[in-house]
N, CA, C and O atoms as CSV, one atom per row, in Angstrom:
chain,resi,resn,atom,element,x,y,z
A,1,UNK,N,N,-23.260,-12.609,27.254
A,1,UNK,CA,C,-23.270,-11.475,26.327
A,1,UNK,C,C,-22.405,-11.810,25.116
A,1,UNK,O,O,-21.202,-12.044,25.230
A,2,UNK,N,N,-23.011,-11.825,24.030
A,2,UNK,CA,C,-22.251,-11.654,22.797
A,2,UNK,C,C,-21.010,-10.728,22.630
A,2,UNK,O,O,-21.018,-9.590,23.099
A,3,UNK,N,N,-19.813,-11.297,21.872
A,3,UNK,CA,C,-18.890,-10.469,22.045
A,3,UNK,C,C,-18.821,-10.188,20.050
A,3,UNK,O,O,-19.030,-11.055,19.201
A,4,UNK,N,N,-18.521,-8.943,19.846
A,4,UNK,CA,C,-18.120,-8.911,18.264
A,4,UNK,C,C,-16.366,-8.563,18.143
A,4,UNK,O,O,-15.707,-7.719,18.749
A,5,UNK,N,N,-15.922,-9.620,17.068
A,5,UNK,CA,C,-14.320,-9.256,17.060
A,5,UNK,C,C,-14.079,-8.095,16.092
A,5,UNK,O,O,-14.822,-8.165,15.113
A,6,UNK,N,N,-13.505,-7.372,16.093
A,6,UNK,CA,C,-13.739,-6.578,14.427
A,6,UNK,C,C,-11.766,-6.915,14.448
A,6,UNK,O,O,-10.897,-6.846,15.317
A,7,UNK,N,N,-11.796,-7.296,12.928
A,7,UNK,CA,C,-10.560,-7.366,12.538
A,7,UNK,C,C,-10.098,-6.324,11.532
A,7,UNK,O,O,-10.776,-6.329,10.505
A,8,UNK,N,N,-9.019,-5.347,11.572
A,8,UNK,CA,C,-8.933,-4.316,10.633
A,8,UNK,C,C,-7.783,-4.316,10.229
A,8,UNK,O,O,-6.907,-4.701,11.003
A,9,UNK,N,N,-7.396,-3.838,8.744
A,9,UNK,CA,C,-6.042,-3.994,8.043
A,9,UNK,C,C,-5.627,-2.553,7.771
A,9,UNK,O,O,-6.183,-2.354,6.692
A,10,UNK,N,N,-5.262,-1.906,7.952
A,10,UNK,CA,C,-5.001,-0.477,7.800
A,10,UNK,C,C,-3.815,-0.248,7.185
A,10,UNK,O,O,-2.720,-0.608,7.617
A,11,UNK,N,N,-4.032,0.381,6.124
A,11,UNK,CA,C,-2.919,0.910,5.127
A,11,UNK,C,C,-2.071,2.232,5.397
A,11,UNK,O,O,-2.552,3.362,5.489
A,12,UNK,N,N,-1.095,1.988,5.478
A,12,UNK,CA,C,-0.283,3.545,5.358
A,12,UNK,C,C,0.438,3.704,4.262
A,12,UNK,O,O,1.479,3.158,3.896
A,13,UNK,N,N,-0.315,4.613,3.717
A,13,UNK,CA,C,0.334,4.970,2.291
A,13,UNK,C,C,1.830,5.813,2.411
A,13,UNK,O,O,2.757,5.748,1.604
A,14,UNK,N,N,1.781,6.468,3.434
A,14,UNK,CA,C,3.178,6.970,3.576
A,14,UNK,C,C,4.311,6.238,3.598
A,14,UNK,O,O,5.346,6.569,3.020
A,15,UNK,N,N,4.089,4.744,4.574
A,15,UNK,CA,C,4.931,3.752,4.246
A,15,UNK,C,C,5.052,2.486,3.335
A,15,UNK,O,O,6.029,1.774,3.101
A,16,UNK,N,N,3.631,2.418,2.849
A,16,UNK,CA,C,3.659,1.218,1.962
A,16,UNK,C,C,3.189,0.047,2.801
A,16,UNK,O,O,2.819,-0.950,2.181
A,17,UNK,N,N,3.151,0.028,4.068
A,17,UNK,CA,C,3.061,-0.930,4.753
A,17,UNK,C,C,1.154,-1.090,5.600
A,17,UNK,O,O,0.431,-0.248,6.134
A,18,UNK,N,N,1.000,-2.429,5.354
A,18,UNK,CA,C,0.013,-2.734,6.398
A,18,UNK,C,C,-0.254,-3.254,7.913
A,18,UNK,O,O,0.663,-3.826,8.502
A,19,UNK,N,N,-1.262,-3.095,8.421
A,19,UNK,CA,C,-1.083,-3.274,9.639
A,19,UNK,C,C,-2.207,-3.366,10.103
A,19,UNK,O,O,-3.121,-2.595,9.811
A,20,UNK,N,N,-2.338,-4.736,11.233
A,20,UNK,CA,C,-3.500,-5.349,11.794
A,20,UNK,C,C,-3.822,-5.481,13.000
A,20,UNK,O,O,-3.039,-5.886,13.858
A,21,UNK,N,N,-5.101,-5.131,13.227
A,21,UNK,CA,C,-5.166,-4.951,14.892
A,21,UNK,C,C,-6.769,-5.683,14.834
A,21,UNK,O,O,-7.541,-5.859,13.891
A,22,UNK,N,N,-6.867,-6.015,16.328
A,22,UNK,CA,C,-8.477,-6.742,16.630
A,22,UNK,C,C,-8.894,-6.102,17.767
A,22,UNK,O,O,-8.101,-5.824,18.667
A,23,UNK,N,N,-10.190,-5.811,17.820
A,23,UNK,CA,C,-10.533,-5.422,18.938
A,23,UNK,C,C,-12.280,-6.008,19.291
A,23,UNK,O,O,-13.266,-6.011,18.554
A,24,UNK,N,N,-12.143,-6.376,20.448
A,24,UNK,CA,C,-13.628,-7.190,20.859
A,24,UNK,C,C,-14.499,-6.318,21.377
A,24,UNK,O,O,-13.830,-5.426,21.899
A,25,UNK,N,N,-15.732,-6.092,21.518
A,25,UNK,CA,C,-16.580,-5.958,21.616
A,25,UNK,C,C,-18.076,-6.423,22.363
A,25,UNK,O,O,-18.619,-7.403,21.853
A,26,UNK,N,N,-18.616,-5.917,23.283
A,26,UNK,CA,C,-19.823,-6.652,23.664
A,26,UNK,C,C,-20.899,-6.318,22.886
A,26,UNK,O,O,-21.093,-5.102,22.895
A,27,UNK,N,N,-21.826,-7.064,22.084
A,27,UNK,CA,C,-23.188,-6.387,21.528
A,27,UNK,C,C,-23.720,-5.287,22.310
A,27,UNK,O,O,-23.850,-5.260,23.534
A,28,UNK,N,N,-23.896,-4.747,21.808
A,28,UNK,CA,C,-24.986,-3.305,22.602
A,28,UNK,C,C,-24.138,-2.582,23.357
A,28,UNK,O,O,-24.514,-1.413,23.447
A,29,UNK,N,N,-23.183,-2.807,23.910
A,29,UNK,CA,C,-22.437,-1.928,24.688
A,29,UNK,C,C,-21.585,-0.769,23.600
A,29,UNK,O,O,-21.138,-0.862,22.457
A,30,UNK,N,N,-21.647,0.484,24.774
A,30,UNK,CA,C,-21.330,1.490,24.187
A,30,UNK,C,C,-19.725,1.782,24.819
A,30,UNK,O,O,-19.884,1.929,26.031
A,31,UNK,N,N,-18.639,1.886,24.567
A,31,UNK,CA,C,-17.830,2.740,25.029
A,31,UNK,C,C,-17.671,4.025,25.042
A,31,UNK,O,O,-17.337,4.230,23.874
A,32,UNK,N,N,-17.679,5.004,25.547
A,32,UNK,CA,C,-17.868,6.471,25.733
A,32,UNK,C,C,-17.007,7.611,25.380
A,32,UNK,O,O,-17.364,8.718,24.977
A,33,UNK,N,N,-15.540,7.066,25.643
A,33,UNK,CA,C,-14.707,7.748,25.473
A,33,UNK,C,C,-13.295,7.402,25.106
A,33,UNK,O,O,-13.055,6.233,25.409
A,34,UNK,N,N,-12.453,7.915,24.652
A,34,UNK,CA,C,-11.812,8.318,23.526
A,34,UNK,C,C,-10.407,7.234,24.136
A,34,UNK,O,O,-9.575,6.718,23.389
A,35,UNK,N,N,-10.437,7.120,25.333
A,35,UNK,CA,C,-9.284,6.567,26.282
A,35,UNK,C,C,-9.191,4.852,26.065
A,35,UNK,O,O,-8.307,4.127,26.522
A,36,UNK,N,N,-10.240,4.477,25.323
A,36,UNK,CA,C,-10.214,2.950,24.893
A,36,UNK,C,C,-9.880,2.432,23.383
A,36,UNK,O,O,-9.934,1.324,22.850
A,37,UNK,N,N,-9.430,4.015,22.840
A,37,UNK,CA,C,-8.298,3.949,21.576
A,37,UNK,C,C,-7.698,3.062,21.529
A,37,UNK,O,O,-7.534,2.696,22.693
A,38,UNK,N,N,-6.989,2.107,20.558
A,38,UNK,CA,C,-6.269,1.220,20.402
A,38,UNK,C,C,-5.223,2.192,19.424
A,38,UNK,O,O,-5.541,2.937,18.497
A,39,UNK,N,N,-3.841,1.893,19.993
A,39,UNK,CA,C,-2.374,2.087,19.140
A,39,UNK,C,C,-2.120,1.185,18.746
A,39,UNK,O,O,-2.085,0.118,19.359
A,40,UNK,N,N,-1.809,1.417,17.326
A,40,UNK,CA,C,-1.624,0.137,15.959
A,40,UNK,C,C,-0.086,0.725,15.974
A,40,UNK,O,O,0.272,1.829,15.565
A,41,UNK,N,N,0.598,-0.143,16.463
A,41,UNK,CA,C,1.840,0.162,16.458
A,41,UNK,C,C,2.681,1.080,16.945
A,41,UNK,O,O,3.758,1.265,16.377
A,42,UNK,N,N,2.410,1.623,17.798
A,42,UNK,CA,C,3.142,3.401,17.661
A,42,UNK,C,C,3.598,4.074,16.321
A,42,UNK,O,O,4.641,4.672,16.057
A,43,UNK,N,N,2.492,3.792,15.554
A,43,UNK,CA,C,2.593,4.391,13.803
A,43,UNK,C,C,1.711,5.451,14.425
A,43,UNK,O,O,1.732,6.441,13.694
A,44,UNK,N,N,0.769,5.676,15.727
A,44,UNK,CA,C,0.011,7.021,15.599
A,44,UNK,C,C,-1.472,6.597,15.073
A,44,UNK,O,O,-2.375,7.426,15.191
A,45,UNK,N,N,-1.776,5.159,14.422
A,45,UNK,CA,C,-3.475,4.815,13.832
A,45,UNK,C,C,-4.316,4.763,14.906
A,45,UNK,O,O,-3.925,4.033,15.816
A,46,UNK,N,N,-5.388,5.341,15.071
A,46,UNK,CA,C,-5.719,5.257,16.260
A,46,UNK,C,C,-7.446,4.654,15.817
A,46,UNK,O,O,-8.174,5.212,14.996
A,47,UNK,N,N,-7.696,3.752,16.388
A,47,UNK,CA,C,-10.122,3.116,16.610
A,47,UNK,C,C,-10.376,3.955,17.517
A,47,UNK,O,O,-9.959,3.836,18.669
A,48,UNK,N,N,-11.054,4.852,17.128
A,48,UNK,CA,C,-11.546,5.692,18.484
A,48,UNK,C,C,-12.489,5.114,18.873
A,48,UNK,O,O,-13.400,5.206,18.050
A,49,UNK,N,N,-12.797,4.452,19.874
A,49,UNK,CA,C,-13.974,4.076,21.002
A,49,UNK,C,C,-15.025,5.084,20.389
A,49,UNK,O,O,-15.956,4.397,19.968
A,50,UNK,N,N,-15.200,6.040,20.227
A,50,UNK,CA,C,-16.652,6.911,19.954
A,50,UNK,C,C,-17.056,6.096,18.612
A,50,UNK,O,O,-18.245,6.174,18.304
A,51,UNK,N,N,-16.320,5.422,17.884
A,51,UNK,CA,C,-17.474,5.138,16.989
A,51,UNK,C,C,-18.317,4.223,17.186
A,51,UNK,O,O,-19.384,4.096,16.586
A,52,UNK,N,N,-17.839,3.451,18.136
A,52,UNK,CA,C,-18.782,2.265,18.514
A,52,UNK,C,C,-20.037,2.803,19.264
A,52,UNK,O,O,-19.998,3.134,20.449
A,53,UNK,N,N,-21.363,2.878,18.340
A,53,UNK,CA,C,-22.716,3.243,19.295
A,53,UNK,C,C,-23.475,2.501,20.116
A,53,UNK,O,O,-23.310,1.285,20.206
A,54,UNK,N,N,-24.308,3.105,20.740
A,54,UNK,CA,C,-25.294,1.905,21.515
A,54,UNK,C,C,-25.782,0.657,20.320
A,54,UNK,O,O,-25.811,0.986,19.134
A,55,UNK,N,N,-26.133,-0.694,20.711
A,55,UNK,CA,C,-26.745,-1.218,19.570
A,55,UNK,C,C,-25.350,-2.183,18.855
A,55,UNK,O,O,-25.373,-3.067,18.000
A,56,UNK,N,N,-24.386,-1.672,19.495
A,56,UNK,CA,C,-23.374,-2.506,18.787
A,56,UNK,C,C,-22.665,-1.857,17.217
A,56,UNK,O,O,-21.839,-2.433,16.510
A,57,UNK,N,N,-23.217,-0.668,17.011
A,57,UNK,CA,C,-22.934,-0.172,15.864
A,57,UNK,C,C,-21.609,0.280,15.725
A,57,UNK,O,O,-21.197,0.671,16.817
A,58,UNK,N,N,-20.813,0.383,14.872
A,58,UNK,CA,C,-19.343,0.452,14.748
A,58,UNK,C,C,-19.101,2.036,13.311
A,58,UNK,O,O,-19.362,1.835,12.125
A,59,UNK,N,N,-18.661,3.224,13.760
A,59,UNK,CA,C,-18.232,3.877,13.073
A,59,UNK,C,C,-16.890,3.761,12.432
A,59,UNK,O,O,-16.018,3.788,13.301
A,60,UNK,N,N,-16.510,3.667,11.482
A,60,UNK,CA,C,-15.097,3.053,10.942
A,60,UNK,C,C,-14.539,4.678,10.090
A,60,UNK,O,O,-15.448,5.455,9.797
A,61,UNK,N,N,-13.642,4.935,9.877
A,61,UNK,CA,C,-13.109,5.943,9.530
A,61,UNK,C,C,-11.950,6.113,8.652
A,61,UNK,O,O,-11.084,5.238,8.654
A,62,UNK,N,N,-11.858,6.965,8.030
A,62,UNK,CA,C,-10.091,7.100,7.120
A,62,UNK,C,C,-9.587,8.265,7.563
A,62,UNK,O,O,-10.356,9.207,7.753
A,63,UNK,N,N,-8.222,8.390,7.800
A,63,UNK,CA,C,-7.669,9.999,8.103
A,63,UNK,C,C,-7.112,10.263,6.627
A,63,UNK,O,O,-7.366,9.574,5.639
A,64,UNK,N,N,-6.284,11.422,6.680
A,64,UNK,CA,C,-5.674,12.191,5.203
A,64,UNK,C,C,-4.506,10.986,4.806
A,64,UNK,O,O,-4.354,10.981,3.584
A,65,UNK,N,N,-3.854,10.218,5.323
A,65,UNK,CA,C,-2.715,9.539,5.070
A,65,UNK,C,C,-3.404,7.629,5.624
A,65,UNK,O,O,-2.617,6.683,5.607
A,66,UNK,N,N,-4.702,7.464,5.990
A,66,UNK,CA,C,-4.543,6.102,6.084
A,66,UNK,C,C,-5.925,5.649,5.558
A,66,UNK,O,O,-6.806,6.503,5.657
A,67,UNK,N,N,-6.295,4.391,4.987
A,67,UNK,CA,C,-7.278,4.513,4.247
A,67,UNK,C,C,-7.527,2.776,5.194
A,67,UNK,O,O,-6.563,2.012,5.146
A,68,UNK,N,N,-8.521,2.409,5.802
A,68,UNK,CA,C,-8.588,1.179,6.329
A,68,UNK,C,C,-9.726,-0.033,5.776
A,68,UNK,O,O,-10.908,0.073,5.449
A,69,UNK,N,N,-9.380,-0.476,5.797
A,69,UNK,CA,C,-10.400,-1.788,5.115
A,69,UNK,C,C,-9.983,-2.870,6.676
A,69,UNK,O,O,-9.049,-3.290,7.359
A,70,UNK,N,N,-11.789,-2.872,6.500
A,70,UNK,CA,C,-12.746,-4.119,7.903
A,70,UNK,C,C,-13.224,-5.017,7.086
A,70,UNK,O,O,-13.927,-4.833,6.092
A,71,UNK,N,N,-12.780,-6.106,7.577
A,71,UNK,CA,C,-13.307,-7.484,7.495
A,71,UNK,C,C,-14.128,-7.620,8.858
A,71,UNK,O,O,-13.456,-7.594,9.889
A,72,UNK,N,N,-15.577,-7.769,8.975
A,72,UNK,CA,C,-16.040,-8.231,9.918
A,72,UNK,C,C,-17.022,-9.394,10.381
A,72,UNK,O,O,-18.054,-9.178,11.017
A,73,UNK,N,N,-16.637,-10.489,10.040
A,73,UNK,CA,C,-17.016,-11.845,10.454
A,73,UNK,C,C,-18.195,-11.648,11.683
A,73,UNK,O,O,-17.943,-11.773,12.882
A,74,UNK,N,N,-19.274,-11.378,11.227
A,74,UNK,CA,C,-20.479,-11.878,11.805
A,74,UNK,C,C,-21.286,-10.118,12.097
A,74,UNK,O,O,-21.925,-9.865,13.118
A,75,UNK,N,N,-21.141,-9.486,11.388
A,75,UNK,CA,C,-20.997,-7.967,11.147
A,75,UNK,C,C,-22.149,-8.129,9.875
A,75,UNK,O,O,-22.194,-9.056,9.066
A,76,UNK,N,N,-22.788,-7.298,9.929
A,76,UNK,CA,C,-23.389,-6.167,8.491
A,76,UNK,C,C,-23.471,-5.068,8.290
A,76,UNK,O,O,-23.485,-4.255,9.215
A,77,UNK,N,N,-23.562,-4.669,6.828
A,77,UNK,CA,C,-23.735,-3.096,6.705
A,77,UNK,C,C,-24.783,-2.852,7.099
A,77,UNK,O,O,-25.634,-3.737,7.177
A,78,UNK,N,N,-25.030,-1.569,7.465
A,78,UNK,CA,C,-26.428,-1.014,8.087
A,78,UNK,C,C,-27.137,-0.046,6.981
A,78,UNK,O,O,-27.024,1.177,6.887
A,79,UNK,N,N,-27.844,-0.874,6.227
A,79,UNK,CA,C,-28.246,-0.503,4.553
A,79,UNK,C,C,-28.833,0.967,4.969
A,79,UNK,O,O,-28.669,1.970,4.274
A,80,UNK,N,N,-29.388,0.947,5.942
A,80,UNK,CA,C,-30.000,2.429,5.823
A,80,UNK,C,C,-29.039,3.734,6.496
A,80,UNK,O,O,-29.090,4.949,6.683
A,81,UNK,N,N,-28.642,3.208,6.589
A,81,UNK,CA,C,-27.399,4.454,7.207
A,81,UNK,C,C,-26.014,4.783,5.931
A,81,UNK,O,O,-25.966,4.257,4.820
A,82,UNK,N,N,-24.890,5.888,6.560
A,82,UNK,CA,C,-23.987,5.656,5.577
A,82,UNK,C,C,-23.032,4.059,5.569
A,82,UNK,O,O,-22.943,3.253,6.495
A,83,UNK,N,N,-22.530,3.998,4.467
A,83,UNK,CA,C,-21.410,3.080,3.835
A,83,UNK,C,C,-20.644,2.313,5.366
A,83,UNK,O,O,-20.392,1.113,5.478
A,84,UNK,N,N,-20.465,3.061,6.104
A,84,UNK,CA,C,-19.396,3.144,6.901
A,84,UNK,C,C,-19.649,2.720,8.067
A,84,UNK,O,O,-18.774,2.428,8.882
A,85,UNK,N,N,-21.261,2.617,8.333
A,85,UNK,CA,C,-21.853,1.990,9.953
A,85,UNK,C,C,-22.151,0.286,9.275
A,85,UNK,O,O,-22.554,-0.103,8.179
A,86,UNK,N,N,-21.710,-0.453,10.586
A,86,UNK,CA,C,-21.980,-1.556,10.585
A,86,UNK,C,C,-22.738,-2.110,11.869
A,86,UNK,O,O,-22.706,-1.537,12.958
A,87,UNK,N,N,-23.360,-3.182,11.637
A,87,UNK,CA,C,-24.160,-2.432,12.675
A,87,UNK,C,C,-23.876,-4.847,13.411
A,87,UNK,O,O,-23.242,-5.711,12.804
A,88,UNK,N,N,-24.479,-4.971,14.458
A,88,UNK,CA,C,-23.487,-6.223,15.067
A,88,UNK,C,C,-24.389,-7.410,14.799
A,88,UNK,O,O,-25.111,-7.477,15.794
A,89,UNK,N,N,-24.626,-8.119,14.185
A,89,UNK,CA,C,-26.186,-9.052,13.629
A,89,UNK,C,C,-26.280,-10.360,15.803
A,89,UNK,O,O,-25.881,-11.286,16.510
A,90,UNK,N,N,-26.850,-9.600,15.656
A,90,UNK,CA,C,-27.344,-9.819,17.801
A,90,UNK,C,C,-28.349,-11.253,17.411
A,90,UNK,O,O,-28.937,-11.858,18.308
C-alpha cells in the first residue's frame, strides 16, 4: 500500500513563530475520527484526521490565529473541487 507523507509548516501569528509536523498516510484509507489529531507542539495546532477522505483526499484548514502552508511531494490539487482538497496521485 502506498503511503502519502504530507509535510506542513504552520504559522502562528500570535507568536511569530513556525512550526513543522509530518504525518503519513495510506492511499485510500480513511481515518474516521478526530482521536488521530496530531499536537504540533503543545501550541494547541491541531490535523484533524476528518479531513483526510476516502480516496486519499486531504482537507487542510486555517483557524482565526494560524494560517498553514502544505508542501506535498507527490500530492495534487483536486482542480475540480475547492483550493484546499488535495487529492493523493495513486
Amino acid at each position: 500500500m502506498q503511503r502519502g507523507i504530507i509535510s506542513a509548516q504552520t504559522r502562528d501569528y500570535r507568536n511569530g513563530v513556525n512550526k513543522f509536523f509530518t504525518m503519513a498516510i495510506r492511499c485510500g484509507h480513511h481515518l474516521q475520527n478526530s482521536s488521530n489529531s496530531i499536537l504540533v507542539k503543545a501550541k494547541k495546532l491541531y490535523f484533524q484526521s476528518d479531513m483526510i477522505e476516502a480516496g486519499g483526499r486531504v482537507w487542510l484548514n486555517t483557524t482565526k490565529f494560524v494560517k498553514q502552508y502544505f508542501r506535498l511531494p507527490g500530492w495534487e490539487r483536486d482542480s475540480c473541487r475547492r483550493q484546499r482538497l488535495f487529492r493523493r496521485k495513486c
